[in-house]
C-alpha positions as CSV (number, residue, x, y, z in Angstrom):
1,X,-124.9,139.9,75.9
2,X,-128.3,141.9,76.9
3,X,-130.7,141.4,74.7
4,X,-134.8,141.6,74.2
5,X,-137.3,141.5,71.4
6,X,-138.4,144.3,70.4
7,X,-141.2,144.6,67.4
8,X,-139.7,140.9,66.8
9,X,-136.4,142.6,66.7
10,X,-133.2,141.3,68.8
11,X,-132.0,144.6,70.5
12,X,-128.8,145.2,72.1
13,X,-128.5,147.5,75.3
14,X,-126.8,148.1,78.6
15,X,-127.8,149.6,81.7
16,X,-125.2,150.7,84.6
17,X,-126.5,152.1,88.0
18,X,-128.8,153.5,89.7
19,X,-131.0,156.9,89.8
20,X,-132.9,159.2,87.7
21,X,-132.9,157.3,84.2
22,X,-130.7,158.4,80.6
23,X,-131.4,156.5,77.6
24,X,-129.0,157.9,75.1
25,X,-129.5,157.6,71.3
26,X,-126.5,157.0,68.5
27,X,-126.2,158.8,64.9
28,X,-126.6,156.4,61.6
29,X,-123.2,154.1,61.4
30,X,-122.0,154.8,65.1
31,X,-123.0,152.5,67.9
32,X,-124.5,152.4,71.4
33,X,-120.4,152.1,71.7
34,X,-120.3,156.3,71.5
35,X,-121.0,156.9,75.1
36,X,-119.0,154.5,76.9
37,X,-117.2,157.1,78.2
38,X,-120.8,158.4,79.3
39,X,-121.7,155.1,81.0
40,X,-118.6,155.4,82.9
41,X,-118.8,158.7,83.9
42,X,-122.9,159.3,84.6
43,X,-123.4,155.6,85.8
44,X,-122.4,156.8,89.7
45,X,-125.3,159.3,89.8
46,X,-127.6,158.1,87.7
47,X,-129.3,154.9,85.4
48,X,-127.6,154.5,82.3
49,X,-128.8,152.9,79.0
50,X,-127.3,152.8,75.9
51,X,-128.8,150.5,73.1
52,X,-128.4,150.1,69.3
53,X,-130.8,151.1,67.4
54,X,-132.1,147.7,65.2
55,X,-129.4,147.5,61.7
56,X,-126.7,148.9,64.0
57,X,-124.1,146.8,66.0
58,X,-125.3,144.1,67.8
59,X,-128.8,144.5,67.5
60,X,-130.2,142.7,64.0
61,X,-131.6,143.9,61.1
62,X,-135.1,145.5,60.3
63,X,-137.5,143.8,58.3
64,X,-139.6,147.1,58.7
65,X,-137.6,150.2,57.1
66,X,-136.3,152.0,59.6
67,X,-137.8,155.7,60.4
68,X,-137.9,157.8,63.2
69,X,-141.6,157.0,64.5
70,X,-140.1,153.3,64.8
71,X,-137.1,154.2,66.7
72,X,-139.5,155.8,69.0
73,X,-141.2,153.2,69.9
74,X,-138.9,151.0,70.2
75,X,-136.9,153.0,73.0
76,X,-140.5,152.9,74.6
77,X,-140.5,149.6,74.7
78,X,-137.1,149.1,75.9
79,X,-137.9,151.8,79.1
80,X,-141.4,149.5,79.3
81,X,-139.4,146.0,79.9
82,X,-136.6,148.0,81.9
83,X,-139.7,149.1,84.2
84,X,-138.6,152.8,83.4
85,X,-141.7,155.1,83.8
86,X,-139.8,158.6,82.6
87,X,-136.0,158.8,81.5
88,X,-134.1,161.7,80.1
89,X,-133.3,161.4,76.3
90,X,-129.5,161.9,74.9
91,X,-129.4,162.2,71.6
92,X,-125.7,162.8,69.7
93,X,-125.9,164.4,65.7
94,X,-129.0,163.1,64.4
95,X,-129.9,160.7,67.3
96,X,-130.6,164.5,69.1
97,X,-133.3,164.7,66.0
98,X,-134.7,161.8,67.6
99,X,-134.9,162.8,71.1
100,X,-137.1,165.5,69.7
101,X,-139.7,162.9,68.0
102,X,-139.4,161.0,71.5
103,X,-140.5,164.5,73.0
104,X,-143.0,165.0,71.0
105,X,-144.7,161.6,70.8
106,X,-144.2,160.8,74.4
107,X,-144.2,163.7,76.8
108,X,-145.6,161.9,79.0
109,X,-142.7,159.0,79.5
110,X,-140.0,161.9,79.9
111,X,-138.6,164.3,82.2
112,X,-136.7,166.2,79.3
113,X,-133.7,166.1,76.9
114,X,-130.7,166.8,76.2
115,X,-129.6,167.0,72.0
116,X,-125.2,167.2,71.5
117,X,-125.2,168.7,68.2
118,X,-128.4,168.1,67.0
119,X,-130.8,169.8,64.7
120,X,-134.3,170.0,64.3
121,X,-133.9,169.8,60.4
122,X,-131.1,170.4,57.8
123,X,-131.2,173.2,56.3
124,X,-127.7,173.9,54.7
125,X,-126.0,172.7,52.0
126,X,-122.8,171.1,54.1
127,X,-124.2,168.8,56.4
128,X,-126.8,168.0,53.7
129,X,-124.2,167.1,51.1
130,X,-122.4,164.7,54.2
131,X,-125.9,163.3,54.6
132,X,-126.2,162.3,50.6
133,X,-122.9,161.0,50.7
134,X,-123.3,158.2,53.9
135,X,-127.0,157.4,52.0
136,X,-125.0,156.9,48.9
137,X,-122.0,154.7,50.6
138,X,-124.9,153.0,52.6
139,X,-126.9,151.8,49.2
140,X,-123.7,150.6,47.4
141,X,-122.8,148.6,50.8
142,X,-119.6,150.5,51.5
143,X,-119.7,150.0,55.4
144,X,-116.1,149.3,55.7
145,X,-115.0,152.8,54.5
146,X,-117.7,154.6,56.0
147,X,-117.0,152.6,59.5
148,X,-113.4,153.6,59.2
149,X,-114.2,157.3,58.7
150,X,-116.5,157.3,61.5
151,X,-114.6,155.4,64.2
152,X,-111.3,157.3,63.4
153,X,-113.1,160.8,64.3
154,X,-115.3,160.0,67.0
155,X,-112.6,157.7,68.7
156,X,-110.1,158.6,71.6
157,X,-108.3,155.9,71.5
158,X,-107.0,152.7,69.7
159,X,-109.5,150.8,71.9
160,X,-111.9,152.2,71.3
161,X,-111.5,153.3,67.3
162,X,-111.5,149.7,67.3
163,X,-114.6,148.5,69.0
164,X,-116.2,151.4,67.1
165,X,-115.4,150.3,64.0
166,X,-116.1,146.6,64.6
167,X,-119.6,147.9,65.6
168,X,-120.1,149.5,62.8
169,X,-119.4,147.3,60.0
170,X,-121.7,144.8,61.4
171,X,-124.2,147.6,60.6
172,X,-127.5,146.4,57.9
173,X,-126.4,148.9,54.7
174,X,-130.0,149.0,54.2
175,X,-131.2,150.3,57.8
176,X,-127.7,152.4,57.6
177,X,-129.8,154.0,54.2
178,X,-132.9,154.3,56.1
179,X,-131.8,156.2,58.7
180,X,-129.3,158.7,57.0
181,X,-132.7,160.0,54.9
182,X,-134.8,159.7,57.7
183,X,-132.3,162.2,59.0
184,X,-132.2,164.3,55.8
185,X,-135.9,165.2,55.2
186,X,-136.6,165.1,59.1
187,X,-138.4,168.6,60.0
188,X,-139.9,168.7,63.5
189,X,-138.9,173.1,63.9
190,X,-142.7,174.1,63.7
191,X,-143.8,171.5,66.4
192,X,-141.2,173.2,68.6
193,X,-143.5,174.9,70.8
194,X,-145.2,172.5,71.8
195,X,-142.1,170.5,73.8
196,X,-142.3,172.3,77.2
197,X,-140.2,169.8,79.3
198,X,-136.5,171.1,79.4
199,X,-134.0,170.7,77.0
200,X,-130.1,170.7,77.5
201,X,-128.7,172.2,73.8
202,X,-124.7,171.3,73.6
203,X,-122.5,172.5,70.9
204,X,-118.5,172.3,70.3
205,X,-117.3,175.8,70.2
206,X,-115.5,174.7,67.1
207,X,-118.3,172.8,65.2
208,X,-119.5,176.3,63.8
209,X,-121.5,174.6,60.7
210,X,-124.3,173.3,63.7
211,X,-124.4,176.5,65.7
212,X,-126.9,177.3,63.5
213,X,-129.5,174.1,64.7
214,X,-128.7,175.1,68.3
215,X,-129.6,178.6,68.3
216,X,-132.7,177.4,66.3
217,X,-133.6,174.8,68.7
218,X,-132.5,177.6,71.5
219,X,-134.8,180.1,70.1
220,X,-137.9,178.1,69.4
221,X,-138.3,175.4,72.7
222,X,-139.8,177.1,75.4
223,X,-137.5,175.6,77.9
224,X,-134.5,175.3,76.5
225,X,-130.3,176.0,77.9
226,X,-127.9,176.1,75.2
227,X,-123.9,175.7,75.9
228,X,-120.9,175.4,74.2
229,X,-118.2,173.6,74.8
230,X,-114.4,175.0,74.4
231,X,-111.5,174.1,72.1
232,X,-113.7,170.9,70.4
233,X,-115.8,170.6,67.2
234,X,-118.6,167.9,66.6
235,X,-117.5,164.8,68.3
236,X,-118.3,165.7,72.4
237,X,-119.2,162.5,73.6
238,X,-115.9,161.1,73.1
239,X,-113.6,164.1,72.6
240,X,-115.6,166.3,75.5
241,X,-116.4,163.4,77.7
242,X,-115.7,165.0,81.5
243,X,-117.2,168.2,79.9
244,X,-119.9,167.2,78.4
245,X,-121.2,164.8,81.9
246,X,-120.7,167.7,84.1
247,X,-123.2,169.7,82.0
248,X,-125.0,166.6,82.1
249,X,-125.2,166.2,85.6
250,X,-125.8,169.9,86.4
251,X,-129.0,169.8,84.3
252,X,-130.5,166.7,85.5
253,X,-129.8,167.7,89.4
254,X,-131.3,171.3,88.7
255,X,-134.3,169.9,86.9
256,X,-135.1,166.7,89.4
257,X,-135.0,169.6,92.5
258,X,-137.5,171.8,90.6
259,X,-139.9,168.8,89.6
């Protein structure tokens, strides 16, 4: 199992070919386990890493409490020890929120990103509500029930609903905690502006309650493409796999012939 310390924290990840780099970032609960079908499908053009995020799956616990500046830096240091100069960022729900703190805190060590139903800040009462109600599940150390509801909808498969699951109940209930309200009182829609690498904005057609963040996000980066995807609601990477790599690859091939 790949490992390396990082901050003094075992981390979990896995790379797959070769190419222009993707590091791809996980919601609270879920796994590095989300894009396997990304791995498998991007991994023949391009570098692919997935990793968990320390308190989730097979990476350990955080002594520190876990907030977005440190998930930062610690996919920096992952690309550092991988030798990775610049990567693209993929970020699904809230793990989109923190490609956007990557972008902003570390222009320099990316070549843009690309947020699957993301938002740069919650701002209605739904997903807010959903939010309070893993934080809540999270502090009394539900993770079995909360595990179950999140592998069931974000799985394709028995395999992989499975694997999912088993990933997620070795989650830390306390980092689990950390994260959810790290993504509940995230706000990064003012410092917008100033992300001028390019950003790929993908929605499910039928996830209407986040069309909102993407025409937000679509309105206030200077360089941004947003796109929906048909007949699907929030769950793309695993329910909108081929559709959601070929928009993928189209934006990373357009983008590395500009640079």
């Amino acid at each position: 199992m790949p490992v390396t310390d990082i901050h003094g924290v075992q981390m979990y990840y896995e790379t797959a070919g070769q190419g222009t780099p993707i590091i791809f970032i996980h919601p609270p609960v879920l796994s590095s386990i989300s894009f396997a079908h990304q791995l498998d499908g991007l991994s023949s053009h391009f570098q692919t890493i997935r990793f968990d995020i320390r308190g989730h799956g097979r990476s350990h616990s955080s002594p520190k409490p876990l907030t977005y500046s440190l998930i930062v830096d610690d996919m920096k240091r992952l690309l550092d020890f991988l030798n990775i100069e610049k990567a693209y960022l993929c970020g699904y729900s809230t793990g989109g929120s923190v490609v956007l703190e990557f972008l902003l805190t570390y222009p320099e060590k990316a070549f843009g990103g690309i947020v699957i139903g993301g938002m740069s800040e919650v701002h209605d009462l739904r997903l807010a509500s959903r939010i309070r109600l893993g934080i809540a599940l999270a502090k009394m150390k539900a993770m079995r029930p909360l595990a179950l509801s999140l592998a069931w909808s974000n799985s394709d498969s028995k395999q992989l609903l499975w694997k999912t699951y088993e990933d997620a109940i070795h989650g830390s209930p306390q980092n689990v905690e950390q994260y959810y309200r790290c993504s509940l009182n995230y706000n990064c829609t003012e410092g917008l502006s100033a992300i001028h690498l390019p950003v790929l904005l993908v929605y499910g057609a039928k996830d209407k309650g986040f069309h909102s963040y993407g025409r937000l996000l679509y309105e206030r980066l200077p360089h941004s493409e947003l796109s929906f995807i048909p007949h699907v609601k929030h769950q793309i990477p695993t329910k909108a796999s081929d559709e959601l790599n070929d928009r993928i690859t189209r934006f990373i091939q357009t983008h590395t012939n500009t640079e």
